[in-house]
PyMOL Python script that loads the backbone (N, CA, C, O; Angstrom):
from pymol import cmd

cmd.read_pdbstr("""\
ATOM      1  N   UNK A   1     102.378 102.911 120.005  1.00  0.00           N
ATOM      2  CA  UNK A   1     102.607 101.830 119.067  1.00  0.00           C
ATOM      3  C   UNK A   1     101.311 101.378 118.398  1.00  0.00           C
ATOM      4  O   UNK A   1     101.462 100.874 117.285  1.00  0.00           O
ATOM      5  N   UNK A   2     100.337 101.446 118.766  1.00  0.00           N
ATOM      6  CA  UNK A   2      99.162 101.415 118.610  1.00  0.00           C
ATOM      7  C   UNK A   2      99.024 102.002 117.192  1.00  0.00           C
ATOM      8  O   UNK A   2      98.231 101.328 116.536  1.00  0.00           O
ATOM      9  N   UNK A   3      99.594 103.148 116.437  1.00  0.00           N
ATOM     10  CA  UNK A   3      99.410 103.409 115.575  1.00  0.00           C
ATOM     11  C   UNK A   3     100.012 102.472 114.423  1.00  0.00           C
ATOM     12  O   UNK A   3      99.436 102.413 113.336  1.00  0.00           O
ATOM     13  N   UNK A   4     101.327 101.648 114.708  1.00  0.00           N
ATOM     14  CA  UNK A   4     101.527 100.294 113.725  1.00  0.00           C
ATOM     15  C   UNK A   4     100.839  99.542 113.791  1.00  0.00           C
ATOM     16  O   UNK A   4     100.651  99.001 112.701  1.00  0.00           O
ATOM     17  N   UNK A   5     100.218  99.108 114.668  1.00  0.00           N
ATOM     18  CA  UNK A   5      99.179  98.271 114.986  1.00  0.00           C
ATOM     19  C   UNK A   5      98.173  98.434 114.193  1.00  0.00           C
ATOM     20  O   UNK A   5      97.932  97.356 113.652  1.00  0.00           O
ATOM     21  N   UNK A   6      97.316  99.420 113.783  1.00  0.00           N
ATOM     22  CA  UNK A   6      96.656  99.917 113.195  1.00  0.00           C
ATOM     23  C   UNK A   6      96.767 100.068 111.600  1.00  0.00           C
ATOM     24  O   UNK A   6      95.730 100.011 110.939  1.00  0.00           O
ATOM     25  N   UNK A   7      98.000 100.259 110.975  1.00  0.00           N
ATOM     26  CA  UNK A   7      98.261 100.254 109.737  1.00  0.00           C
ATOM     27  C   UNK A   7      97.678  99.060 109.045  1.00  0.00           C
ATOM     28  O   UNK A   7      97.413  99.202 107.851  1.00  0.00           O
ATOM     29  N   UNK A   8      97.434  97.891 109.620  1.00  0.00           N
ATOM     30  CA  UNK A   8      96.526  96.797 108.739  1.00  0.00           C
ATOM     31  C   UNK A   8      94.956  97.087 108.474  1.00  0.00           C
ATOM     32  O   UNK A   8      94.346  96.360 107.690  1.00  0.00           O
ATOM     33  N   UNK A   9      94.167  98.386 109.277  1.00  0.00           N
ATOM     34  CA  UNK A   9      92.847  98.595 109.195  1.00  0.00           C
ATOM     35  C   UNK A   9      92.959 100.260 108.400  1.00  0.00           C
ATOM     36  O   UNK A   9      92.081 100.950 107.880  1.00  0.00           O
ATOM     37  N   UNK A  10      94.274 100.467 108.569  1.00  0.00           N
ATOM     38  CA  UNK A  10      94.221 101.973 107.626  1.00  0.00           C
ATOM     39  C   UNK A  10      95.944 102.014 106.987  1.00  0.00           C
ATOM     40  O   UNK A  10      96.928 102.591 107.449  1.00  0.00           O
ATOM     41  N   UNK A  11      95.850 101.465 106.207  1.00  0.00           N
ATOM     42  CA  UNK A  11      97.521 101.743 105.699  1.00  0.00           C
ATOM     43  C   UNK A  11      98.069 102.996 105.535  1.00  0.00           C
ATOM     44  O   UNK A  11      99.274 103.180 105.704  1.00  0.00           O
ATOM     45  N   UNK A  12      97.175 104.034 105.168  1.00  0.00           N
ATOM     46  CA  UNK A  12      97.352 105.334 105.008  1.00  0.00           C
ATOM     47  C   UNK A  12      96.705 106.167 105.652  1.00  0.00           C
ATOM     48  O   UNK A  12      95.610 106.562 105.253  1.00  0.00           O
ATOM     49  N   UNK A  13      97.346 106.656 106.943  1.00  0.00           N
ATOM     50  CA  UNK A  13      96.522 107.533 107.890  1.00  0.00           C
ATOM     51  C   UNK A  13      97.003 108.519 107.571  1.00  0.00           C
ATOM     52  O   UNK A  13      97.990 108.594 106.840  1.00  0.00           O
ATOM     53  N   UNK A  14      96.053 110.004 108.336  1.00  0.00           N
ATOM     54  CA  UNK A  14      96.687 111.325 108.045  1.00  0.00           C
ATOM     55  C   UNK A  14      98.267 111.783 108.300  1.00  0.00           C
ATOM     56  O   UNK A  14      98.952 112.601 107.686  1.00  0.00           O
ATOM     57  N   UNK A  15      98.501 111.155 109.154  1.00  0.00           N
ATOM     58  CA  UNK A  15      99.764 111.114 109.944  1.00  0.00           C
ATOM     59  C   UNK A  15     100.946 110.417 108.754  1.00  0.00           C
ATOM     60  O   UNK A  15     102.161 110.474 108.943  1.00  0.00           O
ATOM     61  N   UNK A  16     100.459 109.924 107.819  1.00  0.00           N
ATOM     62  CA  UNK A  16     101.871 109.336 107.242  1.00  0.00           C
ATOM     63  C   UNK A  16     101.873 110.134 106.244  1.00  0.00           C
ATOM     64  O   UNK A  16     100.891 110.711 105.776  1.00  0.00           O
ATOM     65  N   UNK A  17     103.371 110.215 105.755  1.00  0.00           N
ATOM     66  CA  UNK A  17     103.406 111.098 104.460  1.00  0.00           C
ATOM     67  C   UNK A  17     104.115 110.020 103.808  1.00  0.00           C
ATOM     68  O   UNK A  17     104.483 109.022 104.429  1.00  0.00           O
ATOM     69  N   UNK A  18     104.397 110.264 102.074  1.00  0.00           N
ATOM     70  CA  UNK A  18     105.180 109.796 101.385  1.00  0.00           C
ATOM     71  C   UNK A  18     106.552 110.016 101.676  1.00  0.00           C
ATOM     72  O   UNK A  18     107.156 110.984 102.138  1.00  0.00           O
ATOM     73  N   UNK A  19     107.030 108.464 101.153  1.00  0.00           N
ATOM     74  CA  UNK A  19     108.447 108.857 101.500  1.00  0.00           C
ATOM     75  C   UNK A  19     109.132 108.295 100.205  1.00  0.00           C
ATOM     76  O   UNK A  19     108.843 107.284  99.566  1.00  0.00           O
ATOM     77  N   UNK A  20     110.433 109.520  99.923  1.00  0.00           N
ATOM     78  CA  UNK A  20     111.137 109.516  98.977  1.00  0.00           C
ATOM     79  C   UNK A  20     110.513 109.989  97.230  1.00  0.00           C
ATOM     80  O   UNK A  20     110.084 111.099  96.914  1.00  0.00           O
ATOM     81  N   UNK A  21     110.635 108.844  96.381  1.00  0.00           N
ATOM     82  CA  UNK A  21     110.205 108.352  95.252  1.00  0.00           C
ATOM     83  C   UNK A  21     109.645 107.328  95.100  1.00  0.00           C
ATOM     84  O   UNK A  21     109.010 106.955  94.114  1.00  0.00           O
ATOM     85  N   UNK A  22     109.876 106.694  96.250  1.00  0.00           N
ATOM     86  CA  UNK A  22     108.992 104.730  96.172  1.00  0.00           C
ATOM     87  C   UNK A  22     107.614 104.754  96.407  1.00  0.00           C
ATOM     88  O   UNK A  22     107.117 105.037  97.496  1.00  0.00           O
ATOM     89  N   UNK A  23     106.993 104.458  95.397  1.00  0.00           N
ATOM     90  CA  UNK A  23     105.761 104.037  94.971  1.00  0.00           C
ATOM     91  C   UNK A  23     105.468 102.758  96.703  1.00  0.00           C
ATOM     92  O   UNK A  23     105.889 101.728  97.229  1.00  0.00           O
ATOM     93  N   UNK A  24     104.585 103.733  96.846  1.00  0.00           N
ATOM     94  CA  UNK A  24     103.381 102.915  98.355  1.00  0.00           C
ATOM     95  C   UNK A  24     104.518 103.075  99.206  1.00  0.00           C
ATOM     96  O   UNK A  24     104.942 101.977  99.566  1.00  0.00           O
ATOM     97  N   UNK A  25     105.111 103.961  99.620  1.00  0.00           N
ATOM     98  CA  UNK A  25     106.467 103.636 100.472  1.00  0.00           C
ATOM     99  C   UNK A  25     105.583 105.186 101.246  1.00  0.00           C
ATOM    100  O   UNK A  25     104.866 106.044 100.731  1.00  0.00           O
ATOM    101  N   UNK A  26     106.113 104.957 102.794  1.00  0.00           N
ATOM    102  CA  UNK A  26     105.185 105.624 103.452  1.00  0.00           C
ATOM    103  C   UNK A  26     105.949 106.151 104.342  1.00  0.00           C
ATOM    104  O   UNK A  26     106.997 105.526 104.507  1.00  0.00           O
ATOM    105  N   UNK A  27     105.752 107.499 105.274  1.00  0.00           N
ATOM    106  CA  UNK A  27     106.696 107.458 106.557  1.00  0.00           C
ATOM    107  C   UNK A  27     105.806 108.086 107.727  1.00  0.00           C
ATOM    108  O   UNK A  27     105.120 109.073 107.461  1.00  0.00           O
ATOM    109  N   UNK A  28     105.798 107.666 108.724  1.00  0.00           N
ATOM    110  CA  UNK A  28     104.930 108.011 110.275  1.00  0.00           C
ATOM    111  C   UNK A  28     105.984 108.259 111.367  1.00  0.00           C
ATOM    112  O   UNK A  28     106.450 107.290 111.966  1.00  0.00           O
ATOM    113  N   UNK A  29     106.363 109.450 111.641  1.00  0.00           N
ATOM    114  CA  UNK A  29     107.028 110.476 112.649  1.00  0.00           C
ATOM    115  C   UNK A  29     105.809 110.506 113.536  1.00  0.00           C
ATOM    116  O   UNK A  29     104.694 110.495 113.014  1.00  0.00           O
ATOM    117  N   UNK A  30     106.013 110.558 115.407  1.00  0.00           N
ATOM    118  CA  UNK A  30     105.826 110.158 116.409  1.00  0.00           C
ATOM    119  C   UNK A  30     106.843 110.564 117.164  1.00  0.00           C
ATOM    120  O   UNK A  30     108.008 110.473 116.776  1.00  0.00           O
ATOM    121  N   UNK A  31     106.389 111.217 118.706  1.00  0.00           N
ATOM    122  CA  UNK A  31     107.232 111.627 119.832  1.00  0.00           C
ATOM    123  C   UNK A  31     107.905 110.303 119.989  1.00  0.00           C
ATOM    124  O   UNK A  31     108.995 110.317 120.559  1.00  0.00           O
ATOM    125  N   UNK A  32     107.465 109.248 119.605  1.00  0.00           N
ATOM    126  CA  UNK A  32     107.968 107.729 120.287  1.00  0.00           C
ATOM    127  C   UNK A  32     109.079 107.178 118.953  1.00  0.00           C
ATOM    128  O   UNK A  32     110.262 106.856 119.055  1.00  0.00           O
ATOM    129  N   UNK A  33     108.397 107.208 117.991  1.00  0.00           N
ATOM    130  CA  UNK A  33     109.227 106.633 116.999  1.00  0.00           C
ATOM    131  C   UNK A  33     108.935 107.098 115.958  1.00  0.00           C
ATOM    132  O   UNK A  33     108.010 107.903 115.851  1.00  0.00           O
ATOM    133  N   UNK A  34     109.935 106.540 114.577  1.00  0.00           N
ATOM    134  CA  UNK A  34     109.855 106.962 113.256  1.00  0.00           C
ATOM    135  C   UNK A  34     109.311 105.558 112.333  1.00  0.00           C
ATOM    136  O   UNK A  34     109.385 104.408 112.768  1.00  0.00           O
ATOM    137  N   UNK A  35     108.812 105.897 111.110  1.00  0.00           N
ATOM    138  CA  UNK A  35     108.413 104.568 110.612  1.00  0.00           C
ATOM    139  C   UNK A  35     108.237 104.416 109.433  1.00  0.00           C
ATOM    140  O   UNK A  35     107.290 104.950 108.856  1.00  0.00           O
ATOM    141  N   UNK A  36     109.318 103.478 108.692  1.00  0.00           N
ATOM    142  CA  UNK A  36     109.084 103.822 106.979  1.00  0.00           C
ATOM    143  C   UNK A  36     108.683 102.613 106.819  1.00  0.00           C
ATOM    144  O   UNK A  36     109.139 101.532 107.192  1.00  0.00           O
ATOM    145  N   UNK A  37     107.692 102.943 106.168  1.00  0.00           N
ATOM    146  CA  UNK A  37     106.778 100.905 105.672  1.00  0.00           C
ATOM    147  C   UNK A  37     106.317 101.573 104.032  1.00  0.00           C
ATOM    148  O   UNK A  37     106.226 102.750 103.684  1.00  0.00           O
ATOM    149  N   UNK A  38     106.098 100.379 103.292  1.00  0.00           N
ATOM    150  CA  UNK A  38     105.156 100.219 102.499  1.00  0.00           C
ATOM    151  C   UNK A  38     104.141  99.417 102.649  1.00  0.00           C
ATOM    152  O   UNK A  38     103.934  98.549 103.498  1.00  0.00           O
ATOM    153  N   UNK A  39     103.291  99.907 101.429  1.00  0.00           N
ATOM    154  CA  UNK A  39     101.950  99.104 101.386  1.00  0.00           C
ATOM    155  C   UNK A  39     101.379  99.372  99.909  1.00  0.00           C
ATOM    156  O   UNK A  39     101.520 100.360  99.189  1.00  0.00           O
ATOM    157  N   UNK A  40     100.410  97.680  99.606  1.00  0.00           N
ATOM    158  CA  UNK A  40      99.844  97.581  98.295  1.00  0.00           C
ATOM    159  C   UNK A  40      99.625  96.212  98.080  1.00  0.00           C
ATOM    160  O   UNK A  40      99.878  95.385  98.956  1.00  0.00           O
ATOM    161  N   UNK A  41      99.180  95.914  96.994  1.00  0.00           N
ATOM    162  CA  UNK A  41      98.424  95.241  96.823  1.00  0.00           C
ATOM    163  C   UNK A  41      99.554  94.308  96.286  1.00  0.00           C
ATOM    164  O   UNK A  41     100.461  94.816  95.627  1.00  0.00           O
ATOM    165  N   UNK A  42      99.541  92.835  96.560  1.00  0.00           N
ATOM    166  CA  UNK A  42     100.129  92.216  95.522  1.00  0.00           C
ATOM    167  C   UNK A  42      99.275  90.776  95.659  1.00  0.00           C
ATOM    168  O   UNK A  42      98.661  90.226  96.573  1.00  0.00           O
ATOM    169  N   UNK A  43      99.621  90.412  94.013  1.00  0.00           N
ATOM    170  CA  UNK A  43      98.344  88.964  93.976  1.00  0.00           C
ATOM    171  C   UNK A  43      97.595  88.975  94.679  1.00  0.00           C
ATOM    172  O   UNK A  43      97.410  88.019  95.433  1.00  0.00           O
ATOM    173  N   UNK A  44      96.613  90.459  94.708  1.00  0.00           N
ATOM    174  CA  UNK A  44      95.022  90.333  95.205  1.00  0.00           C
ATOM    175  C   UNK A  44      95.203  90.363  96.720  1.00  0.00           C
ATOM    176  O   UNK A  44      94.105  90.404  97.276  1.00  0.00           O
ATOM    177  N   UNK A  45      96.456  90.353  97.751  1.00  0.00           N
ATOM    178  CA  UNK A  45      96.407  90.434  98.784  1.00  0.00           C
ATOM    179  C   UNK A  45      97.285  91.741  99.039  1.00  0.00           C
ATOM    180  O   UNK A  45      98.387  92.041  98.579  1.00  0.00           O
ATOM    181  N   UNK A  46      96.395  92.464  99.974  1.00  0.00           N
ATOM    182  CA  UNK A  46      97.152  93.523 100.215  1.00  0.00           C
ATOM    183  C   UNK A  46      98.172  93.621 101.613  1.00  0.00           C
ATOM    184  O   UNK A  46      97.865  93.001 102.631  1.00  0.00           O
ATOM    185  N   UNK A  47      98.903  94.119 101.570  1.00  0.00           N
ATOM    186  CA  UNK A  47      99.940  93.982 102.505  1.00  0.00           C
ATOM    187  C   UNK A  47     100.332  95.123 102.803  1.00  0.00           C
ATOM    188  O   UNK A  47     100.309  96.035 101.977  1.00  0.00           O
ATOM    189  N   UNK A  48     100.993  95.363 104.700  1.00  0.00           N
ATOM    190  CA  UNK A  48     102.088  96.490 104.852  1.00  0.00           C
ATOM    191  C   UNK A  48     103.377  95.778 105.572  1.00  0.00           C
ATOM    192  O   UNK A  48     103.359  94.898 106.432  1.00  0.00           O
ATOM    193  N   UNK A  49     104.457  96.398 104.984  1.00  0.00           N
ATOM    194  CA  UNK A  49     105.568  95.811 105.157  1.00  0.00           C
ATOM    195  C   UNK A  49     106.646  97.077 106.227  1.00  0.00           C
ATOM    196  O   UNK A  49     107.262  98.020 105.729  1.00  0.00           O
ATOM    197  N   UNK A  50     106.620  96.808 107.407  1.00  0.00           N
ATOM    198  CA  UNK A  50     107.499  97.654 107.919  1.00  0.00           C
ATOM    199  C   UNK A  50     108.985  97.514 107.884  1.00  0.00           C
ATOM    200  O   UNK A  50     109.475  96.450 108.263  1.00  0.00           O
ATOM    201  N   UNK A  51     109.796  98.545 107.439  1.00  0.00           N
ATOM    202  CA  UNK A  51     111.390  98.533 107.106  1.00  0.00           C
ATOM    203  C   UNK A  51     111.928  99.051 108.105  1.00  0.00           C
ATOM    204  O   UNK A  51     112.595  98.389 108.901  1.00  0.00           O
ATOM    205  N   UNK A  52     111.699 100.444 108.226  1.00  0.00           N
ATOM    206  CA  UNK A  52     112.496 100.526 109.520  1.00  0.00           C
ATOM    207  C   UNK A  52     112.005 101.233 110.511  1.00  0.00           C
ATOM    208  O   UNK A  52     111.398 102.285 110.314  1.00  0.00           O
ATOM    209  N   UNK A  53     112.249 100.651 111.871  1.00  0.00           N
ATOM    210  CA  UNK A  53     111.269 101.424 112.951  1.00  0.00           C
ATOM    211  C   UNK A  53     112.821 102.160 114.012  1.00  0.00           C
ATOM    212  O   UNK A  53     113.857 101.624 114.405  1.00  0.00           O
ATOM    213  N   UNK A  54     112.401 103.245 114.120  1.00  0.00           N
ATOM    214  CA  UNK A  54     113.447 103.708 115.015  1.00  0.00           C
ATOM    215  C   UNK A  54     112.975 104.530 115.851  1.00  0.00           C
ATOM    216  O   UNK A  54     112.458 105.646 115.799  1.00  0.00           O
ATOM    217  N   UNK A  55     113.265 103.718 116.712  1.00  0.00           N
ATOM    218  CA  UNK A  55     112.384 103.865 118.532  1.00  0.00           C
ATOM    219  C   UNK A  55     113.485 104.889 119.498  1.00  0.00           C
ATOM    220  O   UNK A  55     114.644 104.623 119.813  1.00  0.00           O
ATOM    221  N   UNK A  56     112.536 106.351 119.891  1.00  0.00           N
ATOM    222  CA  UNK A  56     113.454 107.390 120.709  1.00  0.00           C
ATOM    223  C   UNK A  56     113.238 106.930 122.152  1.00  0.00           C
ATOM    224  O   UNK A  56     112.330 106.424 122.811  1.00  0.00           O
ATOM    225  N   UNK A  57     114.248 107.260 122.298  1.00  0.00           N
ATOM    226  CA  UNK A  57     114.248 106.579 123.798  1.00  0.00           C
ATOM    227  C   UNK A  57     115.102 107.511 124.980  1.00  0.00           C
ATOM    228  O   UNK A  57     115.177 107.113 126.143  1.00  0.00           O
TER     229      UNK A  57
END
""", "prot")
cmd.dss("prot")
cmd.show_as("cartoon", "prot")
cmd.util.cbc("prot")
cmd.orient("prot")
């Protein structure tokens, strides 16, 4: 989990690919889980927004 954790000091690690057509929309596959977030800038503050996390269990 450590690697969401992390998305606020690297929004875009090697590990994520694009996902779909959505502009800053991101996806991070993991033995543990899956993870579609975006990220970008808005009014000068940048942000990542996680949508959906789906945890293997």
């Amino acid at each position: 989990m450590d690697v969401l954790l992390d998305l606020g000091d690297d929004p875009t690690p090697p590990t994520a690919l694009p996902y779909a057509d959505i502009p800053g929309a991101y996806e991070i596959v993991t033995a543990a889980f899956r993870g579609i977030y975006t990220y970008g800038p808005e009014s000068g503050l940048e942000h990542v927004s996680v949508w959906v996390l789906h945890v293997d269990t």
